[in-house]
mmCIF file of the N, C-alpha and C atoms, coordinates in Angstrom:
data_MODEL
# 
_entry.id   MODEL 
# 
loop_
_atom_site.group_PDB 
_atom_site.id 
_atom_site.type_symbol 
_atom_site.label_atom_id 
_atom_site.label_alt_id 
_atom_site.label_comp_id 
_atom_site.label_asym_id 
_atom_site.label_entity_id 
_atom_site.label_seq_id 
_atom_site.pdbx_PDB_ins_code 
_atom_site.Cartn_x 
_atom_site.Cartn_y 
_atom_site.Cartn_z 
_atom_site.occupancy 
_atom_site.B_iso_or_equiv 
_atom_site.pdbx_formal_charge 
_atom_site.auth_seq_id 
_atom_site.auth_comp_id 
_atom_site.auth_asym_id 
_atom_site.auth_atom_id 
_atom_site.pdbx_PDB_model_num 
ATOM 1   N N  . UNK A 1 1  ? -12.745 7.240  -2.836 1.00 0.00 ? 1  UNK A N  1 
ATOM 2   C CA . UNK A 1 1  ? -11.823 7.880  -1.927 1.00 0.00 ? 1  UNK A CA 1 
ATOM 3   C C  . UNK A 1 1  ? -10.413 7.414  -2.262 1.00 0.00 ? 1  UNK A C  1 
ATOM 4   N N  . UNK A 1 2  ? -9.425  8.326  -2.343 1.00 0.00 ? 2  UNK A N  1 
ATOM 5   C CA . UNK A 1 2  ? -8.242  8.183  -2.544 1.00 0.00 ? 2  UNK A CA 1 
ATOM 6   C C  . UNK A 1 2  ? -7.362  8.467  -1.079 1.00 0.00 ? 2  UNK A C  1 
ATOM 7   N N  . UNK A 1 3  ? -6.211  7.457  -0.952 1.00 0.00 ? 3  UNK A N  1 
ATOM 8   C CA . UNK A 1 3  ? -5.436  7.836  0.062  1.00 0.00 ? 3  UNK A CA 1 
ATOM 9   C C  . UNK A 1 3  ? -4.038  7.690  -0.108 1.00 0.00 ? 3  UNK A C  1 
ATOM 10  N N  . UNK A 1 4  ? -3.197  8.032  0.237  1.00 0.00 ? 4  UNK A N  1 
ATOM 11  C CA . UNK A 1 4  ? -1.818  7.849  -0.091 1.00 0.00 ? 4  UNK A CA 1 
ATOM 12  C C  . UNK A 1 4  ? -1.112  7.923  1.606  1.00 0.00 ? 4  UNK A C  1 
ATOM 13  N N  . UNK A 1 5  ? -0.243  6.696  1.435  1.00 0.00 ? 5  UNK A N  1 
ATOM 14  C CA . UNK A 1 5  ? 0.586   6.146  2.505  1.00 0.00 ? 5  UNK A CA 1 
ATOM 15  C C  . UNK A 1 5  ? 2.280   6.560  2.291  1.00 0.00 ? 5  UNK A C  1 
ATOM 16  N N  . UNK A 1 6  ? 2.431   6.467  3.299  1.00 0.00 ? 6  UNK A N  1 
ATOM 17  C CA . UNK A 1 6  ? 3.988   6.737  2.935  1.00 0.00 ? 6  UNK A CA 1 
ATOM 18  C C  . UNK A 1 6  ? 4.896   5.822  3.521  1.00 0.00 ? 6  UNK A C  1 
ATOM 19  N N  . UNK A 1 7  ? 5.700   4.912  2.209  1.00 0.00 ? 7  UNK A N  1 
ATOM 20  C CA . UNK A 1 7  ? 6.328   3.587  2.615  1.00 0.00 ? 7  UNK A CA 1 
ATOM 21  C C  . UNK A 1 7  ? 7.620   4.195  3.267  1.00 0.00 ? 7  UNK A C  1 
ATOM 22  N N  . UNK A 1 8  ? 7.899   4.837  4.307  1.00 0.00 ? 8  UNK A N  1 
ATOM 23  C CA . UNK A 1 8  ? 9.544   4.542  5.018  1.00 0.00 ? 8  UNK A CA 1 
ATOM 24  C C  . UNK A 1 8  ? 10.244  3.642  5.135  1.00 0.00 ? 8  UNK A C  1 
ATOM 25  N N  . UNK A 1 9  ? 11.746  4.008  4.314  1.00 0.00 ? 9  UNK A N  1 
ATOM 26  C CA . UNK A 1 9  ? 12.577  2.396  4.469  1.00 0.00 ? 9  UNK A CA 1 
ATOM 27  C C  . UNK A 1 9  ? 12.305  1.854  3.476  1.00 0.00 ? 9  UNK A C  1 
ATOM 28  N N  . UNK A 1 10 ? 11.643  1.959  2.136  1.00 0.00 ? 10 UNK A N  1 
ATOM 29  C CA . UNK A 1 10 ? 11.303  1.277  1.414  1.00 0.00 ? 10 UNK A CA 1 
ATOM 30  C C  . UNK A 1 10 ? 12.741  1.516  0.222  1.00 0.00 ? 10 UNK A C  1 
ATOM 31  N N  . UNK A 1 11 ? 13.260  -0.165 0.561  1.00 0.00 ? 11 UNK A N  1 
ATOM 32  C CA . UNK A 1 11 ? 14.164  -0.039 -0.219 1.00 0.00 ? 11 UNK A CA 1 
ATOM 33  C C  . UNK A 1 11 ? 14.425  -0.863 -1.373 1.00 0.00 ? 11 UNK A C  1 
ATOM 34  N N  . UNK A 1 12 ? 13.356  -1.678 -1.752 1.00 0.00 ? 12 UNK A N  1 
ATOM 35  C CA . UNK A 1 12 ? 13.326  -2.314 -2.786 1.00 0.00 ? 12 UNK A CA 1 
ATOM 36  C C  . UNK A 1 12 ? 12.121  -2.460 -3.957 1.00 0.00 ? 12 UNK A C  1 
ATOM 37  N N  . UNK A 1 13 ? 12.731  -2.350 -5.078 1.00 0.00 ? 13 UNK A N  1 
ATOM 38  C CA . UNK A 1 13 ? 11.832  -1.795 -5.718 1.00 0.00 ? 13 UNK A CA 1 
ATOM 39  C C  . UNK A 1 13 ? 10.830  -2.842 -6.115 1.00 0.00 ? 13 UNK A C  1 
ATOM 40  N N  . UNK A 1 14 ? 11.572  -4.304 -6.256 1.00 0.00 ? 14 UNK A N  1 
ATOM 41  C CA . UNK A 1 14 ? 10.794  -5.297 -6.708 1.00 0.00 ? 14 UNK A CA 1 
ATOM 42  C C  . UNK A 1 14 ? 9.787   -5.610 -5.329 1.00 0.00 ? 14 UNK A C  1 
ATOM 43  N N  . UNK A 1 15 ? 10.204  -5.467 -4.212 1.00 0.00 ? 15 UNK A N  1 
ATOM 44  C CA . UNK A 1 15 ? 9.408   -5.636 -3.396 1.00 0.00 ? 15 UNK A CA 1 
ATOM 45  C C  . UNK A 1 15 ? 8.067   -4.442 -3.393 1.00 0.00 ? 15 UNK A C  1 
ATOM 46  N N  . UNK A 1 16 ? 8.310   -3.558 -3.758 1.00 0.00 ? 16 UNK A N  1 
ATOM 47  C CA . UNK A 1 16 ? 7.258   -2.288 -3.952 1.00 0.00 ? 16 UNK A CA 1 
ATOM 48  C C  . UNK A 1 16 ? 6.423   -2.761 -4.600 1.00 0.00 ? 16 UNK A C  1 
ATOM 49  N N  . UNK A 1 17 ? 6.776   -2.955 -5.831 1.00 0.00 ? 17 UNK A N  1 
ATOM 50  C CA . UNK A 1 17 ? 6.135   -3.962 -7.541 1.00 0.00 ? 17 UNK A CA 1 
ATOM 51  C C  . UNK A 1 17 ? 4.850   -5.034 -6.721 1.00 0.00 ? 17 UNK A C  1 
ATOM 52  N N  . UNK A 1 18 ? 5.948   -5.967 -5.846 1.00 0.00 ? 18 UNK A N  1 
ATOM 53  C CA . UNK A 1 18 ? 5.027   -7.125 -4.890 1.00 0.00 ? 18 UNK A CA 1 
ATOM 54  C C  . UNK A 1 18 ? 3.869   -6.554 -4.430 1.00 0.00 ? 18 UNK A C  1 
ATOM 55  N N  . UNK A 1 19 ? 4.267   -5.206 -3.410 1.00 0.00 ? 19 UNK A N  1 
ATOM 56  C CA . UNK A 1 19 ? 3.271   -4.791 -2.019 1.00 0.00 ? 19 UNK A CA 1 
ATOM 57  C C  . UNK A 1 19 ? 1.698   -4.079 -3.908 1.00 0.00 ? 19 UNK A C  1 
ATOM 58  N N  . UNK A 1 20 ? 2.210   -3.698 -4.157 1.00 0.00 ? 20 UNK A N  1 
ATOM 59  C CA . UNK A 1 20 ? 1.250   -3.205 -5.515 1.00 0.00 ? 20 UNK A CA 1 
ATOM 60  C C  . UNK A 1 20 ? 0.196   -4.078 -5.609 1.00 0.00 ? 20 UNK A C  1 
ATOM 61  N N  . UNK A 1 21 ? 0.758   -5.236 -6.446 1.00 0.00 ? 21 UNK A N  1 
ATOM 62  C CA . UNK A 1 21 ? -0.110  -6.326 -6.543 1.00 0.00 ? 21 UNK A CA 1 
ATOM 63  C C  . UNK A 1 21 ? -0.772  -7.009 -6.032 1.00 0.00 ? 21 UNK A C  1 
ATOM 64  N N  . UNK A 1 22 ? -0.494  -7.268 -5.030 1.00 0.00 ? 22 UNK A N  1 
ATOM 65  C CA . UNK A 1 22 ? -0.976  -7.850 -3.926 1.00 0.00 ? 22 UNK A CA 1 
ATOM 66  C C  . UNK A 1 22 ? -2.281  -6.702 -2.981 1.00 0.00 ? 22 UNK A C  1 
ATOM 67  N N  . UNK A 1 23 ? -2.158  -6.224 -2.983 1.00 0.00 ? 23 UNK A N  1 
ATOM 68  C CA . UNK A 1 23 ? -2.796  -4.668 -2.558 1.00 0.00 ? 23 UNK A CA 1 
ATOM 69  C C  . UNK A 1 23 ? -3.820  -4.612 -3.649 1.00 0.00 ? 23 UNK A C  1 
ATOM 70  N N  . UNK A 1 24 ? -3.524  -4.662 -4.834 1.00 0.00 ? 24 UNK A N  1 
ATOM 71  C CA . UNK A 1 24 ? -4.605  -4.521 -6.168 1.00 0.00 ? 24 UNK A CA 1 
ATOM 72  C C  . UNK A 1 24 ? -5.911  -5.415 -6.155 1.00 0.00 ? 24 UNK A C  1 
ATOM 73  N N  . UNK A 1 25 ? -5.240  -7.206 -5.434 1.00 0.00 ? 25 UNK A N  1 
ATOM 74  C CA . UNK A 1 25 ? -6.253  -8.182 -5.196 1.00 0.00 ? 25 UNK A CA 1 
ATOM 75  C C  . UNK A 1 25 ? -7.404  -8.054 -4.017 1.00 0.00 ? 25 UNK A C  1 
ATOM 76  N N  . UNK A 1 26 ? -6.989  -7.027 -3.349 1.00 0.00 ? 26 UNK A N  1 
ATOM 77  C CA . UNK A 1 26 ? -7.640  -6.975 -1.975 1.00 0.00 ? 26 UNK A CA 1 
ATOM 78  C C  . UNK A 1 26 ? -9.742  -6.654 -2.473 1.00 0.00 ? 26 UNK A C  1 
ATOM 79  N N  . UNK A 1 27 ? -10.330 -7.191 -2.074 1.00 0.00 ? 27 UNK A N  1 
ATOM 80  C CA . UNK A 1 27 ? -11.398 -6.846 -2.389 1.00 0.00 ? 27 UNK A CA 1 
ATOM 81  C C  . UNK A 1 27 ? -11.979 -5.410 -2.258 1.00 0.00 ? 27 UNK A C  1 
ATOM 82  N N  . UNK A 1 28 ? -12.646 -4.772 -2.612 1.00 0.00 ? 28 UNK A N  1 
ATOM 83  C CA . UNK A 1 28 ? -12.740 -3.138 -2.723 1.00 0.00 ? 28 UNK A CA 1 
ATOM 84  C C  . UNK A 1 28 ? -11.944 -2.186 -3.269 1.00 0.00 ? 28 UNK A C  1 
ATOM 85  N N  . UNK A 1 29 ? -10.458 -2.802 -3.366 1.00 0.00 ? 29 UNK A N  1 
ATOM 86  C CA . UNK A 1 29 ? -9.537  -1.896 -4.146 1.00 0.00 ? 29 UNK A CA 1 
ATOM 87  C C  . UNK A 1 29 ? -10.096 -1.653 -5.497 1.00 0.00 ? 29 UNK A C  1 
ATOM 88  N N  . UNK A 1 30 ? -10.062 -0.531 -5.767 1.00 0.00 ? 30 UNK A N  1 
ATOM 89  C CA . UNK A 1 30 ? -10.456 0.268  -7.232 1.00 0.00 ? 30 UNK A CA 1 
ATOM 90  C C  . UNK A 1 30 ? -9.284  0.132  -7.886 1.00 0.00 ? 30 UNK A C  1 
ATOM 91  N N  . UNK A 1 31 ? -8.149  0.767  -7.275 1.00 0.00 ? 31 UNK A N  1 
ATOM 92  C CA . UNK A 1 31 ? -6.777  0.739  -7.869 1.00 0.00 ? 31 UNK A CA 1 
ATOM 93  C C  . UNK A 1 31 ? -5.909  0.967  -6.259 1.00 0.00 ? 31 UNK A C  1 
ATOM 94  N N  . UNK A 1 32 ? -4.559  0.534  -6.798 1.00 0.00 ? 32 UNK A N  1 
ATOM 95  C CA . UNK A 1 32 ? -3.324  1.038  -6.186 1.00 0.00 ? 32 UNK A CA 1 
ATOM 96  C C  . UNK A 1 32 ? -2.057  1.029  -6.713 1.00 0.00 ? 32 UNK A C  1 
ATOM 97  N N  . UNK A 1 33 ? -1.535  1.754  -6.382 1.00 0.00 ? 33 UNK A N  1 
ATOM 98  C CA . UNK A 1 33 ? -0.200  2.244  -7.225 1.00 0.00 ? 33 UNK A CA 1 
ATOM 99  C C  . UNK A 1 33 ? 1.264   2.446  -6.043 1.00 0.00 ? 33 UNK A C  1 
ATOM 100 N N  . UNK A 1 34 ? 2.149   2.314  -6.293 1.00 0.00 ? 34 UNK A N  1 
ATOM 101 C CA . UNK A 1 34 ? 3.152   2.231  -5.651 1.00 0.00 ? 34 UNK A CA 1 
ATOM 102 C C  . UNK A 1 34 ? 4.231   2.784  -5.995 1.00 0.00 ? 34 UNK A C  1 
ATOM 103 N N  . UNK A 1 35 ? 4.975   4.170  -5.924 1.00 0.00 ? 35 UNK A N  1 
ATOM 104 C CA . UNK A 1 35 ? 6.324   4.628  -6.672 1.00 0.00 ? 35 UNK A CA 1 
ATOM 105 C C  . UNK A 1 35 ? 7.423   4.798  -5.537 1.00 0.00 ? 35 UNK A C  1 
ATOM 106 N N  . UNK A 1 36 ? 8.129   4.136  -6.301 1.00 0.00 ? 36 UNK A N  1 
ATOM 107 C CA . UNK A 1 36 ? 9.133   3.301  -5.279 1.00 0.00 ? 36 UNK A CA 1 
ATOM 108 C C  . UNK A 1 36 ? 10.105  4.388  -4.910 1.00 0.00 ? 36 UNK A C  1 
ATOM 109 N N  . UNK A 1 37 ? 10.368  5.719  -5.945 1.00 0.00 ? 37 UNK A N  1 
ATOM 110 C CA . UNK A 1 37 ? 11.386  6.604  -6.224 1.00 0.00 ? 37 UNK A CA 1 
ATOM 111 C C  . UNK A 1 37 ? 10.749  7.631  -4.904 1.00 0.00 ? 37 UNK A C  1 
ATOM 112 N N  . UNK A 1 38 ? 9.587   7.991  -4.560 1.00 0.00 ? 38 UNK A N  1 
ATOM 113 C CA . UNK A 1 38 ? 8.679   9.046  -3.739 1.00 0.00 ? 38 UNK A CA 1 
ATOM 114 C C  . UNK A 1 38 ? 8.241   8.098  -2.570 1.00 0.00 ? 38 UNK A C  1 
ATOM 115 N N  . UNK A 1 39 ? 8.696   6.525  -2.521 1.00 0.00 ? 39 UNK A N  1 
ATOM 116 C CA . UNK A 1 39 ? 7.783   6.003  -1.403 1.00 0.00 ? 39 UNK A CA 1 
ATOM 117 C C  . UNK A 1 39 ? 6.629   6.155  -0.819 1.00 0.00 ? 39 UNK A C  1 
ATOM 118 N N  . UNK A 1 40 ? 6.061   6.061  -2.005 1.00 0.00 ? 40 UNK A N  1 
ATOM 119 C CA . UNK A 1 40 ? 4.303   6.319  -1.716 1.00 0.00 ? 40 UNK A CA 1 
ATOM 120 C C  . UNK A 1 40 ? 3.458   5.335  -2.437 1.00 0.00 ? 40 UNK A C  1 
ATOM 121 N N  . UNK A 1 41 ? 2.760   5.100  -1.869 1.00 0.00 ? 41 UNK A N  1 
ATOM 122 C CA . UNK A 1 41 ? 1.530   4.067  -2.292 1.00 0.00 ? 41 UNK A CA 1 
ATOM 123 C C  . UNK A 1 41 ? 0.494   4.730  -2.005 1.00 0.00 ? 41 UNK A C  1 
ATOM 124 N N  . UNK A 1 42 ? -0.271  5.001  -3.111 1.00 0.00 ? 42 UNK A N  1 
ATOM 125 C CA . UNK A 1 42 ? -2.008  5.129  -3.696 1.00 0.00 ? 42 UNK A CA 1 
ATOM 126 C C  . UNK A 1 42 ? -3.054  4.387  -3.970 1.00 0.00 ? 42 UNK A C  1 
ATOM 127 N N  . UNK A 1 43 ? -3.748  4.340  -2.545 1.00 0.00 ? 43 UNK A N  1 
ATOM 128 C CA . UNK A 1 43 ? -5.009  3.276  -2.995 1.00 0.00 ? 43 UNK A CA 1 
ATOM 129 C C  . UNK A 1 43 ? -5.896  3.990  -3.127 1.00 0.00 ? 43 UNK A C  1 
ATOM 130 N N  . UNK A 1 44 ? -7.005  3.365  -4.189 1.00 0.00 ? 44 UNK A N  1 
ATOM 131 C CA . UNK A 1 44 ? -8.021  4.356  -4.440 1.00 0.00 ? 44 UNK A CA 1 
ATOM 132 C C  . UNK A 1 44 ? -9.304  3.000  -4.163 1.00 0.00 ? 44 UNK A C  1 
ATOM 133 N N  . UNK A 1 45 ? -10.815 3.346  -3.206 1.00 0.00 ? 45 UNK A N  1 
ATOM 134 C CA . UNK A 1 45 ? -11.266 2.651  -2.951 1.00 0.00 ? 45 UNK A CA 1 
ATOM 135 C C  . UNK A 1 45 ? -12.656 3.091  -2.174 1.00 0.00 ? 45 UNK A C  1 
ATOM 136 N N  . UNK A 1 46 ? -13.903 2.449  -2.602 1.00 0.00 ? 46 UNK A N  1 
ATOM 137 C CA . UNK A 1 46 ? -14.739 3.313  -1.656 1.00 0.00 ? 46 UNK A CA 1 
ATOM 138 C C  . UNK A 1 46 ? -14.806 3.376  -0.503 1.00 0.00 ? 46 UNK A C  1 
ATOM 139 N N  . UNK A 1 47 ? -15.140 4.319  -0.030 1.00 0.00 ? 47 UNK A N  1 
ATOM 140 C CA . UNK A 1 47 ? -15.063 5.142  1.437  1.00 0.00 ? 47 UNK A CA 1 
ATOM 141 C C  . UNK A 1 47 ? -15.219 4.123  2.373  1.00 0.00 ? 47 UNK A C  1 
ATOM 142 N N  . UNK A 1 48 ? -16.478 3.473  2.096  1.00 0.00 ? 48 UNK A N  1 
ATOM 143 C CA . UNK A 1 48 ? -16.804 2.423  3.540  1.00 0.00 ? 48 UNK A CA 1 
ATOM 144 C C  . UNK A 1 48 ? -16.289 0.930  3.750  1.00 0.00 ? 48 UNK A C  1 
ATOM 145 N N  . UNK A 1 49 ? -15.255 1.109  2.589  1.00 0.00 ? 49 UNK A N  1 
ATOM 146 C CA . UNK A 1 49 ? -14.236 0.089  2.828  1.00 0.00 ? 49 UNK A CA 1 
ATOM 147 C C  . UNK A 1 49 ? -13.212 0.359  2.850  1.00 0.00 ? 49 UNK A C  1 
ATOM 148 N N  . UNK A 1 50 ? -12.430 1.553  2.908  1.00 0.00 ? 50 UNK A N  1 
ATOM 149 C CA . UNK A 1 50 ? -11.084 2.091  3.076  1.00 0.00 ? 50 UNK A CA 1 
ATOM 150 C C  . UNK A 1 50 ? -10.530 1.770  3.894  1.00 0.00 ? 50 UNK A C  1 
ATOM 151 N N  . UNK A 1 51 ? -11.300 1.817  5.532  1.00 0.00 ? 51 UNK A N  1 
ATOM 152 C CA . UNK A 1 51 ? -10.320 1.321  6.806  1.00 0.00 ? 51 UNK A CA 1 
ATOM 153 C C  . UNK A 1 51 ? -10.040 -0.098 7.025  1.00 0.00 ? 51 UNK A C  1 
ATOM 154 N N  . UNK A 1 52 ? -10.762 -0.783 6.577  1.00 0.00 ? 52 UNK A N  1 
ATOM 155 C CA . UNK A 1 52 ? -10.169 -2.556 6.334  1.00 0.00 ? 52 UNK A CA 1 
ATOM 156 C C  . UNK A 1 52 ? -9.212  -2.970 5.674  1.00 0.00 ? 52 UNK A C  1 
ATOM 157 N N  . UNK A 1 53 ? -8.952  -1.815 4.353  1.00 0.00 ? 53 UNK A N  1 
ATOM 158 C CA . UNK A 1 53 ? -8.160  -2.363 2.861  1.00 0.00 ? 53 UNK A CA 1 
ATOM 159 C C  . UNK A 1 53 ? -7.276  -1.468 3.522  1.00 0.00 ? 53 UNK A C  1 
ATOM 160 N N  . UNK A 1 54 ? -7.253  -0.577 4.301  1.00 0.00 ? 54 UNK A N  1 
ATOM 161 C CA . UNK A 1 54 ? -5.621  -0.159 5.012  1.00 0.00 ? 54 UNK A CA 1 
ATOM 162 C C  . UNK A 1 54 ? -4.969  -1.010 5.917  1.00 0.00 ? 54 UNK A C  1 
ATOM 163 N N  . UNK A 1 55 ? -5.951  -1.703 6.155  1.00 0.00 ? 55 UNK A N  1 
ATOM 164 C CA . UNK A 1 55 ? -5.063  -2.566 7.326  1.00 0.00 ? 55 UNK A CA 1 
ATOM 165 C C  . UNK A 1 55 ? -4.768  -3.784 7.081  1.00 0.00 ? 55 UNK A C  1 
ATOM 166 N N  . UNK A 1 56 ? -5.300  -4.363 5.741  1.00 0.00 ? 56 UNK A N  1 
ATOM 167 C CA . UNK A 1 56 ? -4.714  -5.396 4.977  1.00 0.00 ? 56 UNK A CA 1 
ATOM 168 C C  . UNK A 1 56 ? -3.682  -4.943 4.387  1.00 0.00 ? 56 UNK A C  1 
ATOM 169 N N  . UNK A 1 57 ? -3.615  -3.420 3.717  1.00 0.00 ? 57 UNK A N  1 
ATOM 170 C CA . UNK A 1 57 ? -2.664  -3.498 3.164  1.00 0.00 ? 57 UNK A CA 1 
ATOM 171 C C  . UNK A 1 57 ? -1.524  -2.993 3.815  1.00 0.00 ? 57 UNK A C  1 
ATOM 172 N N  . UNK A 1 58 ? -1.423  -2.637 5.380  1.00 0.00 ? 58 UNK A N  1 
ATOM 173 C CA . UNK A 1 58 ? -0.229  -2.226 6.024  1.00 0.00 ? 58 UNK A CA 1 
ATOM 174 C C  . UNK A 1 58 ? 0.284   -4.089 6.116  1.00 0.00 ? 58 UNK A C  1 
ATOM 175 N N  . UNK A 1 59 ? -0.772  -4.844 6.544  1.00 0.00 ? 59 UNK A N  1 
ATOM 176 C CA . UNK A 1 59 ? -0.209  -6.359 6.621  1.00 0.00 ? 59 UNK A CA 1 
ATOM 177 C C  . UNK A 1 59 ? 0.651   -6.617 5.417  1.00 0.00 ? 59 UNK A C  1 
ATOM 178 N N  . UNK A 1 60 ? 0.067   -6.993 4.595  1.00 0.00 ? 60 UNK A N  1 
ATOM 179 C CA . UNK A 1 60 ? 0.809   -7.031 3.164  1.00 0.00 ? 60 UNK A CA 1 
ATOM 180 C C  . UNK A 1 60 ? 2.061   -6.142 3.221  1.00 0.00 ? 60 UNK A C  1 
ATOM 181 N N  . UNK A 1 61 ? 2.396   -5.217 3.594  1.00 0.00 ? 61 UNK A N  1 
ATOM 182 C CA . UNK A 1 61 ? 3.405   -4.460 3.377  1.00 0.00 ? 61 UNK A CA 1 
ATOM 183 C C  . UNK A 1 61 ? 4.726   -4.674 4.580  1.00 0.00 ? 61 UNK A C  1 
ATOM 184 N N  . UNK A 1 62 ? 4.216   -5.311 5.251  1.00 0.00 ? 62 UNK A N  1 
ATOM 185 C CA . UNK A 1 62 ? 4.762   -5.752 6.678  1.00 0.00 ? 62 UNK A CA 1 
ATOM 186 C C  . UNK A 1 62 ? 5.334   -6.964 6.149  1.00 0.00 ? 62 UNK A C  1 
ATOM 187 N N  . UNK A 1 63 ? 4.163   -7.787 6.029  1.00 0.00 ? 63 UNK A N  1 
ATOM 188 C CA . UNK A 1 63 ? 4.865   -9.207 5.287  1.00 0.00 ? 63 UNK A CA 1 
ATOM 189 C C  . UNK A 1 63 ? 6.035   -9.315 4.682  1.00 0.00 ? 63 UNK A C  1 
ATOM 190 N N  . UNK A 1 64 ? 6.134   -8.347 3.278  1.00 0.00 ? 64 UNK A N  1 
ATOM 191 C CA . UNK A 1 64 ? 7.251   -7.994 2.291  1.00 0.00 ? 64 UNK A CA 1 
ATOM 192 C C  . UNK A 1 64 ? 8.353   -7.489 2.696  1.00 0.00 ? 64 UNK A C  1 
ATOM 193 N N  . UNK A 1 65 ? 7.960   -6.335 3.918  1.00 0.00 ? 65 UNK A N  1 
ATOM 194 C CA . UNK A 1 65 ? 8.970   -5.493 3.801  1.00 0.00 ? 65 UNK A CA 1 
ATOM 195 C C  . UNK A 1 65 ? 8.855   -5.195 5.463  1.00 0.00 ? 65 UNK A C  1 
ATOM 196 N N  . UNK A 1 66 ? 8.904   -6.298 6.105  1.00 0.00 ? 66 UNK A N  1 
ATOM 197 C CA . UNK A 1 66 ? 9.216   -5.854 7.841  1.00 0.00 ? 66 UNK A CA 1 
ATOM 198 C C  . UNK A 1 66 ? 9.671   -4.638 8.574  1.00 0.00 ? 66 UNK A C  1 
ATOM 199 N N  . UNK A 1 67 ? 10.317  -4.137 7.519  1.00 0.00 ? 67 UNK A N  1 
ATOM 200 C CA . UNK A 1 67 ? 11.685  -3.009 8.357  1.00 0.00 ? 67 UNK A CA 1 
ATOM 201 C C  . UNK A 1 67 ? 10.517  -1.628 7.963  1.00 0.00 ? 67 UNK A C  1 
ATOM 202 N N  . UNK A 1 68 ? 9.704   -1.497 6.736  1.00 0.00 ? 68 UNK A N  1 
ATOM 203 C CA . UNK A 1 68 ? 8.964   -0.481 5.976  1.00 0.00 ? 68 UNK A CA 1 
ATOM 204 C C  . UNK A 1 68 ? 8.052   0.214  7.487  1.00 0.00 ? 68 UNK A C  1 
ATOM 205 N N  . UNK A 1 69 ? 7.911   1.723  7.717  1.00 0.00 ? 69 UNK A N  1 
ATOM 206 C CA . UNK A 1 69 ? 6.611   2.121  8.299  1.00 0.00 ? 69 UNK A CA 1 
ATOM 207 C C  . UNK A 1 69 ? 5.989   2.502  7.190  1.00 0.00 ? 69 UNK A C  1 
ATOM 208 N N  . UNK A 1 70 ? 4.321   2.570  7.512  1.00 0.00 ? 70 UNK A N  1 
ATOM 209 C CA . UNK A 1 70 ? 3.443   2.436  7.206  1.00 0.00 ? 70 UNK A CA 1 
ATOM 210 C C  . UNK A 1 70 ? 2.450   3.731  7.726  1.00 0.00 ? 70 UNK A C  1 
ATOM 211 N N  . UNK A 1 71 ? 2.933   5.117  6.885  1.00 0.00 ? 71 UNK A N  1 
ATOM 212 C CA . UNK A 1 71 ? 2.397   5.893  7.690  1.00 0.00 ? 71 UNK A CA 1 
ATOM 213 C C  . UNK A 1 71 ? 1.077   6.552  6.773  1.00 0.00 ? 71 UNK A C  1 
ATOM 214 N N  . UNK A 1 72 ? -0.104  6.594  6.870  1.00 0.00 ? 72 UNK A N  1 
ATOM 215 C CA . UNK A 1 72 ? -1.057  7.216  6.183  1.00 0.00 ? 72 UNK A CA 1 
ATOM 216 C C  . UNK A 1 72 ? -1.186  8.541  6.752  1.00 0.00 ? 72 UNK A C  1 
ATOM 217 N N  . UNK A 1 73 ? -1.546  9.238  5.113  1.00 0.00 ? 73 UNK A N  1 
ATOM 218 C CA . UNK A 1 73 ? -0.894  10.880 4.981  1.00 0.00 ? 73 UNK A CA 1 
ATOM 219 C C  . UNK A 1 73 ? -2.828  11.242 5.460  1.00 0.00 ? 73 UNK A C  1 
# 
């Protein structure tokens, strides 16, 4: 299952780079991707772990980037 979030406010790119990686380590992540230019982040991950690895990774993204919403499309 693929999902794509939409980082609002996301204004730094090295911090994007961060929320990526960090997001990549999460257990179940297949992949994730982050383009800083479209403010979108792509996690790709199976289904019956998708709603946990979203909510680690809105944490993670909170952490980095406080001011960022965190809206899944």
């Amino acid at each position: 299952m693929k999902k794509t979030i939409i980082l609002e406010e996301l204004e730094c790119a090295h911090c994007a780079a961060k929320m990526e990686a960090a997001v990549k380590e999460l257990a179940g992540v297949e992949n994730c991707s982050v383009n800083f230019l479209t403010q979108k982040m792509e996690i790709t991950a199976a289904d019956d772990k998708m709603d946990g690895i979203l909510k680690e990774a809105e944490k993670i993204v909170k952490k980095i980037e406080p001011d960022v919403e965190f809206v899944i499309k």
